[in-house]
DOKE-217291 format. One record per residue (C-alpha): residue number from 1; x, y, z; chain; residue in one letter. Coordinates in steps of 0.02 Angstrom, whole numbers. Example, Ala and Ser with C-alpha at 12.3 -4.5 7.8 and 13.67 -1.06 7.14 Angstrom:
residues 2
BALUM   resi       px       py       pz   chain   resn
BALUM      1      615     -225      390       A      A
BALUM      2      684      -53      357       A      S
//
This chain:
residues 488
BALUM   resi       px       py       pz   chain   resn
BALUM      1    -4317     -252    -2987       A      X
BALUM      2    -4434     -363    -3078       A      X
BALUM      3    -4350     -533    -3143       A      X
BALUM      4    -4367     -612    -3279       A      X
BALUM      5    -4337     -821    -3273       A      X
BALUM      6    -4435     -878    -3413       A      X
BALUM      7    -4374     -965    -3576       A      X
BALUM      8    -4420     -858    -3692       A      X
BALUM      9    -4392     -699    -3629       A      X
BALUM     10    -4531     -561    -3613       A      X
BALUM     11    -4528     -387    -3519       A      X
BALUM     12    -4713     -383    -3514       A      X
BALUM     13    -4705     -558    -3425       A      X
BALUM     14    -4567     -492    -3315       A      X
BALUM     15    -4630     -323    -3263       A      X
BALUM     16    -4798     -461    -3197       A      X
BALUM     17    -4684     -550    -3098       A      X
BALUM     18    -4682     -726    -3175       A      X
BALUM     19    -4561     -843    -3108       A      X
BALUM     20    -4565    -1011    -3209       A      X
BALUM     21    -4424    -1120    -3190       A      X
BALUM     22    -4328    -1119    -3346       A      X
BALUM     23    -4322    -1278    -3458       A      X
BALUM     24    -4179    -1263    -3563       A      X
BALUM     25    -4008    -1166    -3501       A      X
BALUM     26    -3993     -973    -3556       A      X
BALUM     27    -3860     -888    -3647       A      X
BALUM     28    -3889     -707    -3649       A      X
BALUM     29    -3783     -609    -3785       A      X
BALUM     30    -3741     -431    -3740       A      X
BALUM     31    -3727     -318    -3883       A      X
BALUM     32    -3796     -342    -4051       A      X
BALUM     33    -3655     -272    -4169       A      X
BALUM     34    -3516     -396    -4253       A      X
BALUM     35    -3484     -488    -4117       A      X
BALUM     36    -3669     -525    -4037       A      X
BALUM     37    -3748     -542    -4188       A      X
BALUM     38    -3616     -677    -4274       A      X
BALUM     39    -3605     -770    -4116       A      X
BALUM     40    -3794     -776    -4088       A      X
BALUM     41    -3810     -827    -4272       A      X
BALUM     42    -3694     -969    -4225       A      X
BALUM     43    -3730    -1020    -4090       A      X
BALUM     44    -3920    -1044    -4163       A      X
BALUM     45    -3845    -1155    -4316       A      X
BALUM     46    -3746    -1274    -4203       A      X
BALUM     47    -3878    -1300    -4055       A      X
BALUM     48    -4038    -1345    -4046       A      X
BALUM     49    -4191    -1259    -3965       A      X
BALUM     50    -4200    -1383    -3821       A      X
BALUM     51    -4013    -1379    -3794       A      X
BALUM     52    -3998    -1177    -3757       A      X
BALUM     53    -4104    -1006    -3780       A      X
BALUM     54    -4034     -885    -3847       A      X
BALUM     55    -4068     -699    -3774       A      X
BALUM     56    -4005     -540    -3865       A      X
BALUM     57    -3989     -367    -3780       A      X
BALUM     58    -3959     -227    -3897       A      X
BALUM     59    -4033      -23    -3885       A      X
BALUM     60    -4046      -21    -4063       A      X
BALUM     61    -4148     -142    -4190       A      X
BALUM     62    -4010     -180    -4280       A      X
BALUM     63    -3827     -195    -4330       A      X
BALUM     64    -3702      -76    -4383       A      X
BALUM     65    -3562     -130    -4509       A      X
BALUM     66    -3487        2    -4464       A      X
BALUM     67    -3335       -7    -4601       A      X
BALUM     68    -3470       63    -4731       A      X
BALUM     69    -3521      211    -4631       A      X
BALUM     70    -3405      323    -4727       A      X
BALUM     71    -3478      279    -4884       A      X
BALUM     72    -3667      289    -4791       A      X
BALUM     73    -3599      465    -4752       A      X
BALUM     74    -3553      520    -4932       A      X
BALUM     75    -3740      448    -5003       A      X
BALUM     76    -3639      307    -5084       A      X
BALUM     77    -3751      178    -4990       A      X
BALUM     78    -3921      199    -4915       A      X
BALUM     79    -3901      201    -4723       A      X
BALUM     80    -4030       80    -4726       A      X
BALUM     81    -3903      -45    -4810       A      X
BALUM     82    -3767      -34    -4692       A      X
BALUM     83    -3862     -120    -4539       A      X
BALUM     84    -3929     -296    -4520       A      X
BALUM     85    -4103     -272    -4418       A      X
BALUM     86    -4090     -410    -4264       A      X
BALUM     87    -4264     -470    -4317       A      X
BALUM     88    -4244     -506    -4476       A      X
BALUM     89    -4044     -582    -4454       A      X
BALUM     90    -4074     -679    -4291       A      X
BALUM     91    -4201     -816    -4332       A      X
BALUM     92    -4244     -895    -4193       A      X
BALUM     93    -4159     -818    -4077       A      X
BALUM     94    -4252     -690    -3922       A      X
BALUM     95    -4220     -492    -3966       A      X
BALUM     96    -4215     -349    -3816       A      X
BALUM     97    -4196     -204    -3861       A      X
BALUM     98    -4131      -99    -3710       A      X
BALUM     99    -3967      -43    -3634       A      X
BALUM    100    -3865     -140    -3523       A      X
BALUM    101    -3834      -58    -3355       A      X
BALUM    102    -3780     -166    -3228       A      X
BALUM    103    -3688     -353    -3246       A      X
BALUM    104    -3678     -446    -3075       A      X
BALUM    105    -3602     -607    -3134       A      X
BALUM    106    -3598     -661    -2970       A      X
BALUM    107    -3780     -703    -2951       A      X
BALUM    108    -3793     -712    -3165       A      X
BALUM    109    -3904     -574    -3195       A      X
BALUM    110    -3894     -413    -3307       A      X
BALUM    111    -4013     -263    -3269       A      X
BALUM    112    -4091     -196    -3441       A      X
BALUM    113    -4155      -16    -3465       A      X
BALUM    114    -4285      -20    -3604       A      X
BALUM    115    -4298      137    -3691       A      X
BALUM    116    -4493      146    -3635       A      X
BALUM    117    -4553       94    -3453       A      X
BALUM    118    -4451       17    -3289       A      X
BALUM    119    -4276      -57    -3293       A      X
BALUM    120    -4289     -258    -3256       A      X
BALUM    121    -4172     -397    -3233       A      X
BALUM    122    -4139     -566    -3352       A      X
BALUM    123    -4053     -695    -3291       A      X
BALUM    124    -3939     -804    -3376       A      X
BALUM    125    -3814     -961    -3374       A      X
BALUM    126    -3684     -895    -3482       A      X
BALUM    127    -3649     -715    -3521       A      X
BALUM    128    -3575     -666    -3692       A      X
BALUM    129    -3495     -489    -3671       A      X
BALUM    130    -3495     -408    -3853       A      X
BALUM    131    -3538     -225    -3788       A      X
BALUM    132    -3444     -148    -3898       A      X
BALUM    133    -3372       32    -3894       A      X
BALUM    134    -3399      193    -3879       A      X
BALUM    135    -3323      368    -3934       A      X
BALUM    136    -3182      408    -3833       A      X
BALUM    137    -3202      625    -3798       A      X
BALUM    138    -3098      767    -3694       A      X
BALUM    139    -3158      893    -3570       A      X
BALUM    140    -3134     1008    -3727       A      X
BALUM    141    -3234     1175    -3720       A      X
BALUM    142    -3361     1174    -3836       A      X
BALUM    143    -3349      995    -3891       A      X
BALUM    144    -3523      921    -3822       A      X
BALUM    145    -3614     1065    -3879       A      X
BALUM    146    -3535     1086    -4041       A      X
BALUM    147    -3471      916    -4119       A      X
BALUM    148    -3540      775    -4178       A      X
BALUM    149    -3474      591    -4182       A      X
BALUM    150    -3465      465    -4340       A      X
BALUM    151    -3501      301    -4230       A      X
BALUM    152    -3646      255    -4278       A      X
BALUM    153    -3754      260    -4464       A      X
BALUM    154    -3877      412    -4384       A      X
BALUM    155    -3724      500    -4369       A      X
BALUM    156    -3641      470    -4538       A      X
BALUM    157    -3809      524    -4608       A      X
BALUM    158    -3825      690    -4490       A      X
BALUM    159    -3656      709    -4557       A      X
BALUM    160    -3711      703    -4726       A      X
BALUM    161    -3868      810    -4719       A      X
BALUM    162    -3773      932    -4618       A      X
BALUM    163    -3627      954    -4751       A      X
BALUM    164    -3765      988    -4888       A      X
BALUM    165    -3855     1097    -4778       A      X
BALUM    166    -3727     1210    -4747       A      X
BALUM    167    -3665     1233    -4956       A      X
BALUM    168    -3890     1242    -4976       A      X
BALUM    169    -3878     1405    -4855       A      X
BALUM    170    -3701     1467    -4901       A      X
BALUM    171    -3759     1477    -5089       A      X
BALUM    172    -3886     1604    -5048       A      X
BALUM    173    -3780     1687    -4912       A      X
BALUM    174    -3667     1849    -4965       A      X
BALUM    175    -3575     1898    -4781       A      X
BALUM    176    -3420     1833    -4843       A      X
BALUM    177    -3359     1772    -4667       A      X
BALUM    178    -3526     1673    -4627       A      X
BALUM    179    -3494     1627    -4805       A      X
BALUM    180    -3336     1571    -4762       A      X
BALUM    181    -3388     1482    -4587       A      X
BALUM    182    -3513     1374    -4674       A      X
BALUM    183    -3379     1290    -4790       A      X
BALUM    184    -3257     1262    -4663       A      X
BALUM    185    -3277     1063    -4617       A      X
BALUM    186    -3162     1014    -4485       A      X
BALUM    187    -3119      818    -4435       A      X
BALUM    188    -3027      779    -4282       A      X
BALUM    189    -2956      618    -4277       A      X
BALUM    190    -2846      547    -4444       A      X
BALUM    191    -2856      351    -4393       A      X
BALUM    192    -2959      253    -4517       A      X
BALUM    193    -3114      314    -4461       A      X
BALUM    194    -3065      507    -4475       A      X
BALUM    195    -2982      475    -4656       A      X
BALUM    196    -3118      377    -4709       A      X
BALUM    197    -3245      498    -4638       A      X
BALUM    198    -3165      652    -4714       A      X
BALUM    199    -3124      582    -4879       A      X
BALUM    200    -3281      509    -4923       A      X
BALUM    201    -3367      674    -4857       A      X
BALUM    202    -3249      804    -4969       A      X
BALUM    203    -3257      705    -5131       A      X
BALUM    204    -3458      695    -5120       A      X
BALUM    205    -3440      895    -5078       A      X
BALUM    206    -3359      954    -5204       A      X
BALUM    207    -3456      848    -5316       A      X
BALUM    208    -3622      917    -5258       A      X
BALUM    209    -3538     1104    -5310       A      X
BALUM    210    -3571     1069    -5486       A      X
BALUM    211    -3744     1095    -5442       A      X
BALUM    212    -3718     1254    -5356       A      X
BALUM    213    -3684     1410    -5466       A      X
BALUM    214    -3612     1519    -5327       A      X
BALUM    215    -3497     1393    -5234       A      X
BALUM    216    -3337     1337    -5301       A      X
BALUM    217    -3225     1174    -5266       A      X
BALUM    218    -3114     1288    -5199       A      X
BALUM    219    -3228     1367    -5088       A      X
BALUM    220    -3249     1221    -4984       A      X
BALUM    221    -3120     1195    -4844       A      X
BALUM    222    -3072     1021    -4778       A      X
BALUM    223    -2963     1035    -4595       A      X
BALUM    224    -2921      896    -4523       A      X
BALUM    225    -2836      899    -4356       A      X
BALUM    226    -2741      747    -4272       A      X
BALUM    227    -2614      725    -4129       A      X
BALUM    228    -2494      614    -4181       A      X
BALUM    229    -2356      647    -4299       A      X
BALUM    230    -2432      552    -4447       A      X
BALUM    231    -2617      476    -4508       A      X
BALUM    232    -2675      287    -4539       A      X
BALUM    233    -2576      225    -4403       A      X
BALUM    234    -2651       45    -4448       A      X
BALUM    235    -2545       43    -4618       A      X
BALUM    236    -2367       71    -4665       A      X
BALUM    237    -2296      229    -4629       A      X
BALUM    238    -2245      265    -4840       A      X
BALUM    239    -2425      230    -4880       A      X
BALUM    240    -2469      328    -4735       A      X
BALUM    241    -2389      465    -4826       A      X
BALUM    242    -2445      439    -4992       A      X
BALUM    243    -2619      425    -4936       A      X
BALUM    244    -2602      617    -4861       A      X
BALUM    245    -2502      671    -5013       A      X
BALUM    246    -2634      620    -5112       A      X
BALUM    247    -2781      719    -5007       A      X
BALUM    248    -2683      858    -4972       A      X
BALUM    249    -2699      850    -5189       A      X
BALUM    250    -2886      899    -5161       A      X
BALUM    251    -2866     1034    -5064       A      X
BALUM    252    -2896      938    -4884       A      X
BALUM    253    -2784     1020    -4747       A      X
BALUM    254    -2707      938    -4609       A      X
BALUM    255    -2634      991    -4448       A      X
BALUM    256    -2530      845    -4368       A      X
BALUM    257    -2444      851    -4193       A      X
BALUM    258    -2592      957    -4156       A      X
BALUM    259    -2741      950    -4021       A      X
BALUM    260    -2913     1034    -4019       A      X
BALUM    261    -2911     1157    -3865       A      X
BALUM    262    -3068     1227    -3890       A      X
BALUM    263    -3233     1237    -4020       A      X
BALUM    264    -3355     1339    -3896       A      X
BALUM    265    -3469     1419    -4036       A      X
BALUM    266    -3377     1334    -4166       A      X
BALUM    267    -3226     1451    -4165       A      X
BALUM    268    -3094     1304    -4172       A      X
BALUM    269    -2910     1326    -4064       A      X
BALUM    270    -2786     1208    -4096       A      X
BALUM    271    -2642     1174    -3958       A      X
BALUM    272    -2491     1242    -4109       A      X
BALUM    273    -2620     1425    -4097       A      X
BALUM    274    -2718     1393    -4250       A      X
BALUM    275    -2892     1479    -4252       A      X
BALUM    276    -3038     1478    -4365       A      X
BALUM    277    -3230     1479    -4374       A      X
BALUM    278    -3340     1289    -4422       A      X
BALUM    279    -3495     1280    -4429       A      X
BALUM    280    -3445     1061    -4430       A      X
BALUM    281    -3355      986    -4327       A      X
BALUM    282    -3331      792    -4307       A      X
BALUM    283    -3240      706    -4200       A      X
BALUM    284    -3157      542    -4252       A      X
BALUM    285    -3034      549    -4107       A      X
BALUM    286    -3027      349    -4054       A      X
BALUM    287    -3143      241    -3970       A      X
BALUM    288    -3162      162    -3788       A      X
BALUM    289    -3235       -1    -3721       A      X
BALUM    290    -3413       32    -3648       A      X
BALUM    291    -3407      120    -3496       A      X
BALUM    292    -3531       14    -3386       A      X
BALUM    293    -3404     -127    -3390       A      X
BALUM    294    -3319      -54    -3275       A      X
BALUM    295    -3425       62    -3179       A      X
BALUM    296    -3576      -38    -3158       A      X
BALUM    297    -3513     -228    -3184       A      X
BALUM    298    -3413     -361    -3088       A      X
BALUM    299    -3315     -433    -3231       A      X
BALUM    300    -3142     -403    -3213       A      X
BALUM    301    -3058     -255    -3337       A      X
BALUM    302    -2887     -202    -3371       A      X
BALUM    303    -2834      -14    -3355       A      X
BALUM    304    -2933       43    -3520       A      X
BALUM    305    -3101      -49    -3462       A      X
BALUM    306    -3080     -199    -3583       A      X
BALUM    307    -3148     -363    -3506       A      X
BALUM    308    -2981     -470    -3485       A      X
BALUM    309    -2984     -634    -3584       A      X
BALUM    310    -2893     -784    -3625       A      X
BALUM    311    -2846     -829    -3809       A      X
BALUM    312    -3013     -945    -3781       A      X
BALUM    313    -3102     -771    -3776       A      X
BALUM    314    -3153     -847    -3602       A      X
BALUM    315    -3162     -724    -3461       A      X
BALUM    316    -3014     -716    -3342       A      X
BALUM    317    -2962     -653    -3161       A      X
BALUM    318    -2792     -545    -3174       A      X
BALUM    319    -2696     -697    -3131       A      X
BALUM    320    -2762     -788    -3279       A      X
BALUM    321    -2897     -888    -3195       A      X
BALUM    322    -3071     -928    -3288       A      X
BALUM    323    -3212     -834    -3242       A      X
BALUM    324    -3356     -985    -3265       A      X
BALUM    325    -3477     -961    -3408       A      X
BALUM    326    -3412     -795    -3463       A      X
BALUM    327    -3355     -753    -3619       A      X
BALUM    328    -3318     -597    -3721       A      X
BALUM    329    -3230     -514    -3880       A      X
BALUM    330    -3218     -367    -4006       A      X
BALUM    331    -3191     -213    -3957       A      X
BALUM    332    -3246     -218    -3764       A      X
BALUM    333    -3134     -354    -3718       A      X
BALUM    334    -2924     -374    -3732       A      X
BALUM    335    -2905     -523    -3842       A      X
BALUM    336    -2711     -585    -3845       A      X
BALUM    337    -2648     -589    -4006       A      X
BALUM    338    -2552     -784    -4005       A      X
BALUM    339    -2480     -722    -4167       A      X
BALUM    340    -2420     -581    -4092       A      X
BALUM    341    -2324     -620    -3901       A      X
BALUM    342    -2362     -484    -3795       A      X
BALUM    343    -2496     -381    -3916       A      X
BALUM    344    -2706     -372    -3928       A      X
BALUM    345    -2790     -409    -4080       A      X
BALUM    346    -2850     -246    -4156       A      X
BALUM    347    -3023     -176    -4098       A      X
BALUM    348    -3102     -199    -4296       A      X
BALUM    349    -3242     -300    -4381       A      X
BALUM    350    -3094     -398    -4465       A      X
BALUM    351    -3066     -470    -4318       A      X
BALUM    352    -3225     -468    -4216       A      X
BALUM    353    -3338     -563    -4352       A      X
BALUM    354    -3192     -706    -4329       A      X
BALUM    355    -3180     -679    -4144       A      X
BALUM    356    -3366     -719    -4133       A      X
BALUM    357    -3369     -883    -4238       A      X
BALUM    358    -3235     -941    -4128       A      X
BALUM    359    -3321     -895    -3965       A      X
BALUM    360    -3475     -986    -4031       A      X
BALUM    361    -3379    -1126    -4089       A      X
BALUM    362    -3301    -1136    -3888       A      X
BALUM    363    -3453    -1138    -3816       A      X
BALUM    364    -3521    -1289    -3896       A      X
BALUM    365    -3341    -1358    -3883       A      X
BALUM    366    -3352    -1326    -3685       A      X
BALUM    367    -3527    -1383    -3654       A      X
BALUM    368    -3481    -1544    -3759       A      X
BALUM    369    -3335    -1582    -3628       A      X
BALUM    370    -3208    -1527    -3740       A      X
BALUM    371    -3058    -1393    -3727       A      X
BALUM    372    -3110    -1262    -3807       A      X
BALUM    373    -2969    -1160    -3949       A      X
BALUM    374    -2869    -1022    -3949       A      X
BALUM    375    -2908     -877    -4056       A      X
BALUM    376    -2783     -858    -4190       A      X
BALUM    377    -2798     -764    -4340       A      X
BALUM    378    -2659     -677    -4464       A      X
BALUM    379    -2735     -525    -4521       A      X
BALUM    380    -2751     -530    -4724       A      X
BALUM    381    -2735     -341    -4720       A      X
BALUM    382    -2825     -174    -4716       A      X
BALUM    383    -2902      -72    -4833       A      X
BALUM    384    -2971      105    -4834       A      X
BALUM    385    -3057      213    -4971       A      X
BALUM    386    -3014      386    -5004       A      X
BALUM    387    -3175      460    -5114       A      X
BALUM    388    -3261      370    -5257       A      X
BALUM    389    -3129      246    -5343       A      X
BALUM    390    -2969      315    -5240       A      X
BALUM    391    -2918      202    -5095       A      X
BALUM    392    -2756      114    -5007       A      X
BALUM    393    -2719      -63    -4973       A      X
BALUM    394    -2609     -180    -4878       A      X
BALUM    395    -2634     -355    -4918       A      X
BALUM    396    -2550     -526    -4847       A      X
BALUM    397    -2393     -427    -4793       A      X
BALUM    398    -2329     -388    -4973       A      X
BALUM    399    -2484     -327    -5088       A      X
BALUM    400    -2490     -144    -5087       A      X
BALUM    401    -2628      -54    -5186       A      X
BALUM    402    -2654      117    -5214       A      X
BALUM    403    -2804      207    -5306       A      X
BALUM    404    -2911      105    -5418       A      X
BALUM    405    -2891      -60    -5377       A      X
BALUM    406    -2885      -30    -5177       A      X
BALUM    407    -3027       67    -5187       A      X
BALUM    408    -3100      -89    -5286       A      X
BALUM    409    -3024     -211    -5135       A      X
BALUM    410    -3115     -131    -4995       A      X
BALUM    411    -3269     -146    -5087       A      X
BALUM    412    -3265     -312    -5138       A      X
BALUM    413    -3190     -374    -4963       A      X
BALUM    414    -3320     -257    -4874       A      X
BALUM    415    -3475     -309    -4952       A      X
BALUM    416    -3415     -496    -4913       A      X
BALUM    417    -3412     -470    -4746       A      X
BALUM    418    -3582     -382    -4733       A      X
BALUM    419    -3689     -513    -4643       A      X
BALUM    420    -3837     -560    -4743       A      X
BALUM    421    -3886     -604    -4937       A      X
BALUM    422    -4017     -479    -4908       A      X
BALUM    423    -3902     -319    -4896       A      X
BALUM    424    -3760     -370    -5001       A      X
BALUM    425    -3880     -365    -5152       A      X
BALUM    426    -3945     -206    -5101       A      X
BALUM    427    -3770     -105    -5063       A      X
BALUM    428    -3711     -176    -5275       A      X
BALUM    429    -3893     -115    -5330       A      X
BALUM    430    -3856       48    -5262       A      X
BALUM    431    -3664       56    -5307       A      X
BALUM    432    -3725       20    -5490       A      X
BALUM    433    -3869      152    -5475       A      X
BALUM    434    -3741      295    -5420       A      X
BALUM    435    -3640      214    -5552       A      X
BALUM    436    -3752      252    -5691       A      X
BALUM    437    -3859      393    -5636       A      X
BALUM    438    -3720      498    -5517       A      X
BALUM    439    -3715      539    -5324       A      X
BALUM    440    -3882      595    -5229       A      X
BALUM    441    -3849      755    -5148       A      X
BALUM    442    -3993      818    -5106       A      X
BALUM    443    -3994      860    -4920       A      X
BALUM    444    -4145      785    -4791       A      X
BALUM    445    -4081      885    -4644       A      X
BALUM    446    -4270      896    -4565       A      X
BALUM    447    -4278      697    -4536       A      X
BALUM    448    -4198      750    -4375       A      X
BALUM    449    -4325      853    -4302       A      X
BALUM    450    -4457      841    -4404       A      X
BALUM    451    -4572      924    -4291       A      X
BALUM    452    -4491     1096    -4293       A      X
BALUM    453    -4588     1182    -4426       A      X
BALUM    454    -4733     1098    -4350       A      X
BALUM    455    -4685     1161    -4184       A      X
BALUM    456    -4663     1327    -4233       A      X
BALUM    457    -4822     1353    -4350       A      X
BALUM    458    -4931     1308    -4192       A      X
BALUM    459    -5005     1442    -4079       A      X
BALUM    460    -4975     1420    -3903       A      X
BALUM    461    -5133     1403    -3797       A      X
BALUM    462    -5209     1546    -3746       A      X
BALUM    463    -5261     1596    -3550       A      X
BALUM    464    -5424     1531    -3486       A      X
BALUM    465    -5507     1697    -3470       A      X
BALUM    466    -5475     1752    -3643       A      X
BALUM    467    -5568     1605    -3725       A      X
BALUM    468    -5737     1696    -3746       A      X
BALUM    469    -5659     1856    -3841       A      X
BALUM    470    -5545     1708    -3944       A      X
BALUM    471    -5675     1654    -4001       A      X
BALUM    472    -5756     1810    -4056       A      X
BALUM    473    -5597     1859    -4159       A      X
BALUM    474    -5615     1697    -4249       A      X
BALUM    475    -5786     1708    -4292       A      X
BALUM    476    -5756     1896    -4360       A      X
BALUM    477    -5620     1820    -4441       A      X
BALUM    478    -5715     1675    -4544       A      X
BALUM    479    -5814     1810    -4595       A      X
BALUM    480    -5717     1923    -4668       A      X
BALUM    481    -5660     1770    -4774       A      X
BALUM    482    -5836     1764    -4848       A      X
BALUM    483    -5892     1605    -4748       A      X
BALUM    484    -6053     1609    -4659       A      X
BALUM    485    -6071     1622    -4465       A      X
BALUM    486    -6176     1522    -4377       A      X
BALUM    487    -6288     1607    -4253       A      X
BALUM    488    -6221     1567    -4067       A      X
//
């Protein structure tokens, strides 16, 4: 496995076998959502370029904020808007863009798998762990071929162009039970991601209908299937309730204390015998930490496959013993909550973005000779919207907000929180452009394989021997469309 040793790290370099001694100590980052990116930012604004270099490892370009995706999904916000590209956000600091496959922190290296060409190593000396997660799915029947998640902002958009694609080919369709398939939209999961996901989803439907003169608000079905006894676990159980009171209001229909058994085709089983036909299914269904830190890493992980921590968000043994020059938070690792004896801090960007400023901050502290902090923080709250100017809020233990004005607090405290000058201006030039000028509904379902018509219009090549008499055919063709043939 080629190795890469130098400064300022390059694959090409690496894959040539250059072996420079490094000048300056390493820290590589892995992961380039909330927590990589805000520590890497940091970390850059407190040391200097001859103190550390700073390595990134990331598969995509760019972050996710991934408490907009919902809104990304319903066309509220370009996807564009809802991700930071590394490039342009980390100044100064060394991109990779591959996936993390192996961590042997015994010997301080991390094997990379770029999406083009071999798989290489990068040495470091310290490793930031800020992996992330990933969905967390069943052995359900049906559910690879037929689901889709809402992770990441190519989902929300699939999402998107998917629920508009079905209402473009159900308006022209009259088999009442295809009909009937193509409206169905089924969510599986009713934490904040599911609620979020299937609000913002049915309010820009049944908008779009007004544009559709043979589909009704009423012909669009909204199923949402959880397994607890309740939705929005994350706030109170009364506005819990009124939160489903309200979208059971607009026609959304949910099946709690339920489990999805099966969705081979798209025929949907539920574990209480419920059966139906959707065409869309998304699962919401909860999240795990990324799977290669425990199947392909020596760090040591709890049962779930979090990377254990101290309150320093420095890495520890089981028996509470620091694992030198490893760090890690967000939603990978099992952060104590001080604030809360016996509890871990929630996996969400409230608390990653200020996880990551306080790993940063340790890291300087430690290299300085100092004791580095515990992290602490009181959470100010949660927020989640429910459609275009309906939302629910819990703020500072006492504030509770319904409709308007929590709708209004998760934007405002959202688009804080987006990292960047850049794409905060952009997300409130597009909220006041769908403000003024309505939704965009039209659906771009072909940006996912845009190939296929092209695919399909070309003729497959024919066999060597029939070449000569091709040929002939096309001549005789060109001239029976009146264009000369040229002697041969």
């Amino acid at each position: 496995m080629p190795q890469n040793d130098l400064t300022s790290v390059t694959p090409a370099q690496d894959a040539a076998g250059s072996h420079r001694t490094r000048k300056v100590p390493r820290i590589v980052v892995l992961g380039g959502g909330s927590v990589g990116l805000y520590v890497a930012r940091r970390l850059r604004k407190k040391l200097r370029k001859a103190d550390a270099a700073i390595v990134v490892v990331d598969p995509r370009p760019y972050m996710t904020y991934a408490p907009f995706l919902p809104e990304a999904g319903a066309g509220s916000i370009d996807g564009r808007d809802v991700v930071a590209p590394h490039r342009w956000a980390l100044k100064g600091v060394d991109v990779l863009q591959g996936k993390v496959v192996a961590i042997d922190h015994a010997s301080k290296r991390v094997t990379i798998e770029p999406e083009a060409g071999d798989a290489y190593d990068v040495t470091y000396d310290e490793l930031v762990v800020g992996l992330g997660s990933v969905s967390r799915t069943l052995p359900i029947p049906g559910l690879a071929e037929t689901a889709i998640g809402f992770k990441n902002v190519e989902e929300a958009i699939a999402v998107r162009n998917h629920v508009l694609n079905r209402m473009d080919v159900a308006s022209s369709t009259w088999d009442a039970d295809l009909r009937r398939r193509m409206l169905t939209f089924t969510f599986i999961g009713g934490g904040f991601a599911g609620v979020e996901a299937i609000a913002e989803i049915e309010d820009m439907a049944r908008y779009a209908t007004r544009n559709y003169a043979t589909i009704d608000p009423e012909d669009l079905r909204f199923v949402m299937i959880e397994g607890s006894g309740r939705i929005l676990p994350e706030v109170s159980e009364p506005m819990g309730l009124w939160a489903m009171e309200e979208m059971k209001k607009r026609g959304i229909e949910f099946h709690l204390n339920t489990f999805l058994s099966s969705c081979v085709d798209g025929h949907v089983t539920t574990s209480t015998g419920v059966e139906f036909e959707s065409d869309t299914i998304v699962w919401t269904a909860g999240v795990k930490a990324n799977p290669v830190l425990k199947e392909a890493s020596d760090l040591p992980v709890d049962k779930l496959g979090r990377v254990i921590v101290l309150p320093t968000l420095e890495v520890a043994d089981e028996d509470g013993n620091v694992v030198a020059d490893a760090w890690a938070a967000g939603d990978c690792a099992a952060v104590p909550d001080v604030l809360n004896p016996g509890k871990f801090c929630p996996p969400n960007a409230q608390h990653a973005i200020r996880e990551a400023k306080q790993l940063a901050d340790n890291i300087v502290t430690k290299r300085a000779g100092h004791v580095p902090h515990e992290y602490k923080h009181k959470s100010v709250g949660v927020v989640a919207s429910l459609g275009l100017y309906k939302g629910v809020a819990e703020l500072f233990g006492f504030l509770k907000l319904r409709g308007f004005l929590a709708w209004a607090a998760h934007r405002s405290y959202h688009v804080l929180a987006m990292p960047t000058g850049n794409r905060k201006i952009r997300i409130i030039i597009g909220w006041l452009g769908q403000f003024i000028m309505g939704r965009e509904i039209v659906s771009l379902g072909s940006v996912h394989d845009p190939r296929d018509e092209f695919r399909k219009a070309a003729v497959p090549p024919a066999p060597l021997g029939a070449k000569i008499e091709q040929k002939a055919e096309s001549s005789a063709e060109t001239a029976a469309e009146g264009h000369p043939v040229e002697a041969q």
